[in-house]
N, C-alpha and C positions, 0 to 999 in steps of 0.2 A: 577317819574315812574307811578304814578297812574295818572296823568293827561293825561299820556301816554297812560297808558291802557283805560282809558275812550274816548279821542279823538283823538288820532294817533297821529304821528306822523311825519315828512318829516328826508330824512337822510343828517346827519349831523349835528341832531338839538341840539345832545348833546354826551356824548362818549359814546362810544359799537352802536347809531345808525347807522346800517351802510347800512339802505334801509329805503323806506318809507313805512307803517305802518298804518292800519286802525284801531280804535280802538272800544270798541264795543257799543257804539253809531252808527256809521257808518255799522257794520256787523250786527243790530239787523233787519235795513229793513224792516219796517213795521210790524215788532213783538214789544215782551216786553220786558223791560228791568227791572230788580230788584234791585237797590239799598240798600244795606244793611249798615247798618250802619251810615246814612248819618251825622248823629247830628257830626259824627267826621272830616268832611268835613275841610278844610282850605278853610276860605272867598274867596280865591282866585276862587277853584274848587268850589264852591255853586255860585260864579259869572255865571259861563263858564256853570252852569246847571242851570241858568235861563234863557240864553240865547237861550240854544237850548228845553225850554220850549216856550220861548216867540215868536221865529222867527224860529225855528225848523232848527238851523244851528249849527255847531261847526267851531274850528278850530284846525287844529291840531296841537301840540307842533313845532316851530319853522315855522310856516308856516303865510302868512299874510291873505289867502285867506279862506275863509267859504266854505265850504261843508253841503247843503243840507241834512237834514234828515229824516226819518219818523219812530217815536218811539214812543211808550204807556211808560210810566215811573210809576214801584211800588216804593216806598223806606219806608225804615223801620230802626228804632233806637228803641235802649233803654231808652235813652236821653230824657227830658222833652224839648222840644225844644222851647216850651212858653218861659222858663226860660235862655234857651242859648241866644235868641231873644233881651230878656231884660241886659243883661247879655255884648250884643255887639258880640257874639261869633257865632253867625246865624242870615242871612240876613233874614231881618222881610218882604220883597217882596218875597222869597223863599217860607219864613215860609207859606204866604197867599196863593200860586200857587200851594202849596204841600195838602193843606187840604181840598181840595177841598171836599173828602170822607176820613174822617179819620177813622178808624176800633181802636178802642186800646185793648191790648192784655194784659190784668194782669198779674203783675211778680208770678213769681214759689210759692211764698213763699203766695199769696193772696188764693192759692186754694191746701194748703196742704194736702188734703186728696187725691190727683193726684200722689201723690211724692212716694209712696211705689209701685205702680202698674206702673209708668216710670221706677224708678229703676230696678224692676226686667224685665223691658222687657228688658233695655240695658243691664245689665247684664247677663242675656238669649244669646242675640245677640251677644255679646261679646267672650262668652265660646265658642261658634257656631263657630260662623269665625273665631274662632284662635286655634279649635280644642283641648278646655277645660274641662274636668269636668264638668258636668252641678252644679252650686253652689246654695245655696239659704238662703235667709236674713230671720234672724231670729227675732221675734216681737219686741224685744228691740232696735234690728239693724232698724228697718223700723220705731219704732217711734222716734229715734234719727233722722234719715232722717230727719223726716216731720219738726224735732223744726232750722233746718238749715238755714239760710238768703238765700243762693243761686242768690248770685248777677248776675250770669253770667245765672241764671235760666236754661231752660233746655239743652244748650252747655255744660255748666258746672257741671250738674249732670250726661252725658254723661261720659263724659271725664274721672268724677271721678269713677264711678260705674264700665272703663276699668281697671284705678288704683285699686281698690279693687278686682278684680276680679287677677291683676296679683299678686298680692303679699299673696294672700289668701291659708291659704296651707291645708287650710280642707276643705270640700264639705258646710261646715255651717260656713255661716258670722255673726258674733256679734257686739255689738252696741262698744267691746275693737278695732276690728278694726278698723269698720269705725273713732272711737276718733283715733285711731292712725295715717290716714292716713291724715284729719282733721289737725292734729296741724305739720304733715309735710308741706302739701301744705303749711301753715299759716307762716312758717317759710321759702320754700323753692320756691315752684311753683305757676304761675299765675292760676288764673280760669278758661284759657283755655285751657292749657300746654299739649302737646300732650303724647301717652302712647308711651315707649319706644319701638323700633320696629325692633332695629339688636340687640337685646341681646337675649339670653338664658332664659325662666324664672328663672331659676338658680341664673345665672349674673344679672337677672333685682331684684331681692329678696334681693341679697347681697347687689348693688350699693342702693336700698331703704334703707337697714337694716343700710350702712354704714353713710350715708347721716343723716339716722334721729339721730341717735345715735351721733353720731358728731354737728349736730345741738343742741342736751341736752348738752352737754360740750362746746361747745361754749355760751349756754345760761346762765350758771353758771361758767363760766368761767376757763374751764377743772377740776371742785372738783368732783372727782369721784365720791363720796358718794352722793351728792346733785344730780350729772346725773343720780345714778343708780337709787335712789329713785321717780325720777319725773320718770324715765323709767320701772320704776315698778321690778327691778329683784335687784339683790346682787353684791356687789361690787365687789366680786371676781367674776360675773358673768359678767360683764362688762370690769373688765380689759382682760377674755379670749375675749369676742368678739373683743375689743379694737386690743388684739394683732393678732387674726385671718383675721381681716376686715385692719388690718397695719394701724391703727390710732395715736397710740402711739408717733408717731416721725413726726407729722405730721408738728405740731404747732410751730417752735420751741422757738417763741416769749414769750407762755408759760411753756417756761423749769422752771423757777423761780418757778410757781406757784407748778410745779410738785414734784419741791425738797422740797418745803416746806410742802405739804400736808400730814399734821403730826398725821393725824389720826389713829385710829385703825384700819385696813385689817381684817375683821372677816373672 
């Protein structure tokens, strides 16, 4: 598919083709193209983009014939592609054709004093277009930020800053939420996980509230007391969300664990 979308393809070159297909190599025409990502390329596709670097041709999926092209080519990775290079994992002819002007762009985490002043712009943004509460991070919240890795850097401070912004249920964020939402990603979603978009905040609060709560019970392996503890509330305060949020009967591999959990109920 993505060789697809990058060179086209003839119909019938594989199933659902059922016309032939320019891809956008061929519809850029003398403009530019941006490459994002490239270090995740398969050898195959880093072949087929040195060729229409070196002879300015493609071909398109199932086809034998080259089509002419005229393309400026950006491409950008996160990737140290020196290292993929050596590695076998990226064509070291690529690698040379590509650097010609390399620009490098420091990760998030090299110029943290950027990271409270992104933050609140996306989360500005975010309240905006989704017709939110204007919210705002409070200085504990903002220096927790800054001490964060941020591997997915600024995608992934995005992304998270919509997360916090939905599940936030007062106009002031603290450094408990952001840890809380934090050790959910870390447990449940990628760094670039989109924000849920047919629910309710309502519904998007509870299926959070459900989710991370159930991920403490599955990390201590349903002991109530150990979940409620690592979740900061009371054990009776856990089994009403447990039974409100219908967790209870979820699991039933650990029903054992459940009968035997012979502790105290304060």
């Amino acid at each position: 598919l993505l060789e697809s979308s990058l060179f086209g393809h003839t119909k019938g070159a594989f199933t659902g083709a059922h016309a032939d297909k320019i891809g956008y190599f061929q519809a850029t025409k003398g403009g530019t193209l941006f490459l994002d990502e490239i270090g995740d390329l398969s050898l195959r596709a880093q072949a087929k983009i040195l060729r229409v670097i070196e002879y300015g041709e493609v071909t398109p999926v199932g086809s034998v014939e080259s089509e002419k092209v005229d393309v400026r080519l950006l491409a950008a990775t996160h990737r140290d592609l020196k290292k993929l290079v050596e590695e076998g994992r990226f064509r070291e002819d690529l690698y040379y054709r590509l650097t010609g002007l390399n620009l490098h762009l420091p990760p998030l985490r090299e110029h943290p004093e950027d990271i409270p002043l992104l933050a609140r712009h996306f989360l500005d943004k975010f309240c905006r277009e989704n017709a939110l509460p204007p919210k705002r991070l409070t200085s504990d919240a903002e220096a927790f930020l800054k001490i964060q890795p941020w591997p997915g850097n600024v995608r992934e401070l995005l992304h998270f800053m919509g997360r916090v912004a939905v599940f936030a249920e007062t106009q002031t964020i603290s450094s408990d939420l952001i840890l809380k939402v934090l050790r959910f990603d870390a447990n449940k979603l990628s760094p670039t996980a989109e924000i849920p978009t047919l629910q309710t905040l309502h519904e998007a609060r509870e299926s959070f509230e459900r989710e991370y709560i159930l991920a403490a019970l599955q990390r201590y392996n349903f002991n109530k007391s150990r979940a409620a503890s690592a979740l900061g509330i009371k054990r009776s305060q856990l089994y009403r969300k447990m039974e409100k949020l219908k967790i209870q009967n979820m699991n039933m591999h650990h029903a054992s664990l459940e009968v035997n959990e012979l502790e105290p109920n304060f």
